[in-house]
ZAMARGU-4260 file (C-alpha; in steps of 0.2 Angstrom, whole numbers, plus 5000, padded with zeros to 4 digits):
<rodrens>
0) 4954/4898/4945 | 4959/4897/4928 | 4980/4898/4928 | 4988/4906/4912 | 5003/4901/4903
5) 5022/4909/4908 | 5028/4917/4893 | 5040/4909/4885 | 5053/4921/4890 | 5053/4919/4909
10) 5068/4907/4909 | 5079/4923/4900 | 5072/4933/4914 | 5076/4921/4929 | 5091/4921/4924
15) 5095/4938/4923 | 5088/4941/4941 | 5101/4928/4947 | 5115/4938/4937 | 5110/4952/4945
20) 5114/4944/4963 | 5095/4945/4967 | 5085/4930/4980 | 5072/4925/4972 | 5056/4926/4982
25) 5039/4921/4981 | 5023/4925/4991 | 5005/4919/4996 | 4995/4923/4983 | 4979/4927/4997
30) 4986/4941/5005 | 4978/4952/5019 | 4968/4967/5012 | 4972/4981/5023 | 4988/4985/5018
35) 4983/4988/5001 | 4969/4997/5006 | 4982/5009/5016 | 4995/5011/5003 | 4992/5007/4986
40) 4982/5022/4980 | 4966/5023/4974 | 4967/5017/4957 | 4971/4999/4965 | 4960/5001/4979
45) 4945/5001/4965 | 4953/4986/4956 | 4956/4971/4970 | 4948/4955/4973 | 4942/4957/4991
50) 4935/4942/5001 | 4933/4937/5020 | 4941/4922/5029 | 4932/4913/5042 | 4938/4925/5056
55) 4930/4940/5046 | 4947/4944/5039 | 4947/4956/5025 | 4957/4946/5012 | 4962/4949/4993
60) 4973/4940/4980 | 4988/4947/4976 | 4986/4963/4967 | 5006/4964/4966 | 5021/4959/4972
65) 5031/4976/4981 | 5019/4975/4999 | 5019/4955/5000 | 5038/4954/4996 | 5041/4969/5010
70) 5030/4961/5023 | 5040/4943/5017 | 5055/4953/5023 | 5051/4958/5042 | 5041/4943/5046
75) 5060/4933/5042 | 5067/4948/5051 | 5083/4947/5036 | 5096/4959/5037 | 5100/4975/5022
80) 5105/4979/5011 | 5094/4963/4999 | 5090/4963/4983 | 5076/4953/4978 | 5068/4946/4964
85) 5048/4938/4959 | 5040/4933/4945 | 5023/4926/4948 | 5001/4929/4943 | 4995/4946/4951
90) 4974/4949/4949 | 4966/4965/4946 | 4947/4969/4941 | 4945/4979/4925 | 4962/4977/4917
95) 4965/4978/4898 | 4970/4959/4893 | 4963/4951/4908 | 4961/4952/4926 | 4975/4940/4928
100) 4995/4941/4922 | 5010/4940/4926 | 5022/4952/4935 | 5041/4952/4940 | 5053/4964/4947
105) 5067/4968/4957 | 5064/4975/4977 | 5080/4984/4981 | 5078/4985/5003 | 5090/4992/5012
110) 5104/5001/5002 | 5110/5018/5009 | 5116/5024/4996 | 5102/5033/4986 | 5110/5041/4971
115) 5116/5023/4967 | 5100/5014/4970 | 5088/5022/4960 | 5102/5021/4947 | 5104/5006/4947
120) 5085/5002/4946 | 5084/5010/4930 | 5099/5004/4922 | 5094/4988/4925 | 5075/4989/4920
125) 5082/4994/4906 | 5094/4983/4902 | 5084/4969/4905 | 5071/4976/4894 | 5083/4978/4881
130) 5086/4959/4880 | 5070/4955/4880 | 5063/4967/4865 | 5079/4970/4855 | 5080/4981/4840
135) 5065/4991/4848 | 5069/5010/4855 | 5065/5014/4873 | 5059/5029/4881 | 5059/5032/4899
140) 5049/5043/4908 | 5053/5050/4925 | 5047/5061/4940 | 5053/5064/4958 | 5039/5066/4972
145) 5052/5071/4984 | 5056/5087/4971 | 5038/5091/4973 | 5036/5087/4989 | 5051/5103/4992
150) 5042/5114/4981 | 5025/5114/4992 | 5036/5115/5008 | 5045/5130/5002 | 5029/5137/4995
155) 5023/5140/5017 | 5008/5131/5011 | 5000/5123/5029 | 5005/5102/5032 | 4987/5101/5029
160) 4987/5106/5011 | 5004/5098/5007 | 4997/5082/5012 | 4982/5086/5000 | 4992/5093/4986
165) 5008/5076/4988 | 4991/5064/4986 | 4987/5069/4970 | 5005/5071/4964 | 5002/5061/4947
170) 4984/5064/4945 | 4984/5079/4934 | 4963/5081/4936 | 4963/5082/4956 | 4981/5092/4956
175) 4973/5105/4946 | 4955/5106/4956 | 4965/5107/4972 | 4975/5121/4964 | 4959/5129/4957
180) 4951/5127/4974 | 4967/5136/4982 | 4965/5152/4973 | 4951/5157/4985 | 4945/5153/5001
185) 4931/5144/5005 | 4917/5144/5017 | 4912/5126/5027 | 4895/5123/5027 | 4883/5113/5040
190) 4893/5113/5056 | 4879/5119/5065 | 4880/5137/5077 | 4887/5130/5094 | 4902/5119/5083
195) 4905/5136/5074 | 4904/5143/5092 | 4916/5135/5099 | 4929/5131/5085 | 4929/5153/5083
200) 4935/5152/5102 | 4946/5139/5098 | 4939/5131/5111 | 4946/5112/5110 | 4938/5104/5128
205) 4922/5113/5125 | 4920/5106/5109 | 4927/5087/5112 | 4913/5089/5125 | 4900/5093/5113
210) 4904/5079/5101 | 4905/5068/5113 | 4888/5074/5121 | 4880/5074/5103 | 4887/5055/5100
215) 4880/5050/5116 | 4864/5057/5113 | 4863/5049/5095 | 4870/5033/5099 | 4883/5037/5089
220) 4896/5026/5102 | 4903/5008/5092 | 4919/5002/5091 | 4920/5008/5073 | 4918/5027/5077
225) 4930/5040/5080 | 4936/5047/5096 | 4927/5064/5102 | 4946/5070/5101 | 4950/5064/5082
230) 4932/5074/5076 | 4938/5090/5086 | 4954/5087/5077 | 4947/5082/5060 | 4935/5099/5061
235) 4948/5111/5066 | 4958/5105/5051 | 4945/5107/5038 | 4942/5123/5044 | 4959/5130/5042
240) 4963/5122/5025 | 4944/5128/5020 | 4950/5146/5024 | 4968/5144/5018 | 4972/5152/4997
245) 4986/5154/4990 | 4996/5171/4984 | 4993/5172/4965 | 5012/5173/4961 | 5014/5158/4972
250) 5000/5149/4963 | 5009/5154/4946 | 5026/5146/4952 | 5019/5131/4958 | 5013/5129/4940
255) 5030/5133/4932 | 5037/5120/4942 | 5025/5108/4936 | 5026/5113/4917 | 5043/5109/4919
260) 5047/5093/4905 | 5065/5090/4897 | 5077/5077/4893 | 5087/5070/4909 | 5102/5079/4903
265) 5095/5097/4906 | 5087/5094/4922 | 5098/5099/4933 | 5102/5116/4923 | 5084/5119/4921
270) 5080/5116/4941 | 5094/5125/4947 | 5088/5141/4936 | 5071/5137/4944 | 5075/5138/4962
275) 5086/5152/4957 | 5074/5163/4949 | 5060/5159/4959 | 5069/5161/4975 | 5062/5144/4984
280) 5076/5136/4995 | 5077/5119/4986 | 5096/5119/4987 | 5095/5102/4995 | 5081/5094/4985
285) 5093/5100/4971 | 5107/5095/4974 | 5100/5076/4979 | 5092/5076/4960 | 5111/5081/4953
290) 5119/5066/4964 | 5105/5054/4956 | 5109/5061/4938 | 5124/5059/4940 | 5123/5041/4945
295) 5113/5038/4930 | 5128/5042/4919 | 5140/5034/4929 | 5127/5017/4928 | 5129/5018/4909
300) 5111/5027/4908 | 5108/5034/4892 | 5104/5053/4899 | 5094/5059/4881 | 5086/5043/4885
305) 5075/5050/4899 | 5062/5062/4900 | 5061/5072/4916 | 5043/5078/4918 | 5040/5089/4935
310) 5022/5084/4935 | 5025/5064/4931 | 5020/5051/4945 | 5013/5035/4949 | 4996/5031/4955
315) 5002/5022/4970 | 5001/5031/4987 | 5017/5024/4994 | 5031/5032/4982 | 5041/5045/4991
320) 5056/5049/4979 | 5059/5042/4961 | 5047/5037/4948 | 5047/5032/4932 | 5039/5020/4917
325) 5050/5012/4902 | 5037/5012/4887 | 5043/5007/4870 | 5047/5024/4860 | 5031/5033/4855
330) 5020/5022/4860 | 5010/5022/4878 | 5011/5003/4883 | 5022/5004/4901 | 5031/4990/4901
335) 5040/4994/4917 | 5038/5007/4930 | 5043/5009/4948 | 5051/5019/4960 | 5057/5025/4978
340) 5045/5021/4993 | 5055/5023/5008 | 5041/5024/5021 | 5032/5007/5017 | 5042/4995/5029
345) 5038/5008/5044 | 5023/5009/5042 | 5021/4990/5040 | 5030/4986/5057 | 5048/4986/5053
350) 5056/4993/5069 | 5068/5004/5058 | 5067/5016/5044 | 5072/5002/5031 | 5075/5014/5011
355) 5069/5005/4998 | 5067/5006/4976 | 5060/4993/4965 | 5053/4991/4948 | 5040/4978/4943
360) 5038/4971/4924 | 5023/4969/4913 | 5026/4953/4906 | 5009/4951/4896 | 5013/4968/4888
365) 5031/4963/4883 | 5026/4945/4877 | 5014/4958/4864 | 5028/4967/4858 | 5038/4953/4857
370) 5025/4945/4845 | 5025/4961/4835 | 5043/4959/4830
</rodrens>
């Protein structure tokens, strides 16, 4: 493995994680598979390094730093709130620049006080940014899954659909096919007469029984296959989001939410008349993006400095909240980005709901524009 040179201005940037009162961690650059595989959306899924151990482990090497710095954290079962800091090689396939680079970043675990958090994230991003390319204007660009995610709910839309419609937050393509898709029903083709028999009935027994007569039959019965109950499940589920649409009107609200794109400063004018005119209860969604912009200021954000965009996310499967990049004004290089996940540690065996932010930096992007100046 060819190893590529620290930019020169990572000792600047150490030292500013230790101002910051962060630990300073580091993590093994083979790292198991699956949970990226789980949680780092799509794009990334395309992009690892995959290999095997011995065992027949699925491995990979590091494709970033916020899973292994999160798993680091329950296996040495520390307390929160803790900051932490990295700055180390991630590898992914297909990158511009090279597949291999460095990455630091901040993982704030633990602190209850969400307003404060994300604020704090984004003020220091971009402070830090600001020492490292100075002289050069900065533009942020932010969304808020949760914000979209209370827009679905209140639209009555089934969970099914909200779960289809909160994975391609982000993805403007899929979003928009999913949206096509809900202004008419659709029929589901090739379940064969007695599956459409019984799932008419609603019968569940009769048709786990089925399934698990077909598989039999087949030979359809290894340790990799679903359970007779999970296809029954999986089939009445397609059905009703097959034969689910969406009211016209709702369909055109859903799209003026995500039209929605203004400096930070309006935002919470503009959502307010939103809800207001639209009639969605999103009071509390509301007032949780106020008490973040609110924050913001009182970090010494610059407020005209942010652009919220409605429709704005991150292709990575595991954000829950706040999101946003920090590119150089008018032009499209992301030099940081991050956000809110507060589901990861659950779901990678922490034994408590643990809230977390972070932000990661693209050091080869900034060592460019450094040597622009």
């Amino acid at each position: 493995m060819t190893l590529i040179n620290l930019p020169d201005f990572a000792g600047d940037l150490i030292a500013d994680f230790e101002r910051l009162g962060t630990e300073r961690v580091d993590t093994p650059v083979i790292q198991p598979a699956e949970p990226f595989l789980d949680m780092a959306g799509e794009d990334l899924r395309r992009r690892i390094f995959l290999t095997q151990s011995e065992t027949g482990e699925n491995l990979c090497l590091r494709p970033e730093f916020t899973i292994p710095v999160c798993m680091r954290h329950i296996e040495t079962a520390t307390g929160t709130p803790k900051r932490y800091s990295y700055l180390g090689e991630v590898f992914r396939q297909r990158r511009e620049g090279g597949s291999e680079f460095y990455q630091a970043g901040i993982e704030d675990l633990g602190t209850r006080d969400f307003a404060l958090a994300d604020a704090r994230t984004v003020a220091d991003a971009v402070a830090i940014l600001g020492r490292l390319v100075p002289e050069r204007p900065l533009a942020v660009t932010m969304g808020d899954q949760a914000m979209f995610e209370a827009v679905v709910a209140a639209l009555g839309l089934p969970v099914g659909w909200q779960k289809r419609l909160i994975r391609a937050f982000g993805e403007h393509a899929q979003l928009e096919a999913l949206m096509q898709r809900l202004a008419k029903p659709e029929q589901v083709a090739g379940l064969g007469a007695d599956v459409e028999a019984l799932l008419a009935r609603d019968d569940e027994e009769g048709l786990i029984a089925h399934i698990d007569g077909v598989m039999e039959a087949t030979g359809y019965l290894t340790n990799a296959s679903r359970a007779p109950k999970e296809i029954a499940r999986r089939l009445k589920e397609k059905l009703a989001l097959a034969g689910t649409s969406l009211d016209p009107g709702k369909l055109d609200v859903l799209r003026e939410f995500l039209s929605l794109n203004v400096s930070l400063r309006y935002a919470p004018g503009v959502l307010a008349d939103f809800a207001h005119s639209t009639g969605l209860p999103l009071q509390a969604a509301v007032d949780r993006f106020d008490a973040r912009v609110a924050a913001f200021a009182n970090a010494g954000v610059k407020l005209a400095d942010i652009t919220w965009r409605a429709a704005f996310g991150r292709p990575l499967d595991y954000y829950t909240g706040l999101v946003f990049e920090v590119t150089l004004r008018n032009d499209h290089r992301v030099l940081a980005g991050g956000g809110r996940y507060d589901g990861m540690l659950t779901l990678l065996g922490a034994a408590e709901t643990i809230p977390a932010v972070g932000f990661s930096l693209w050091l080869d992007r900034i060592e460019a524009v450094r040597g622009e100046r």
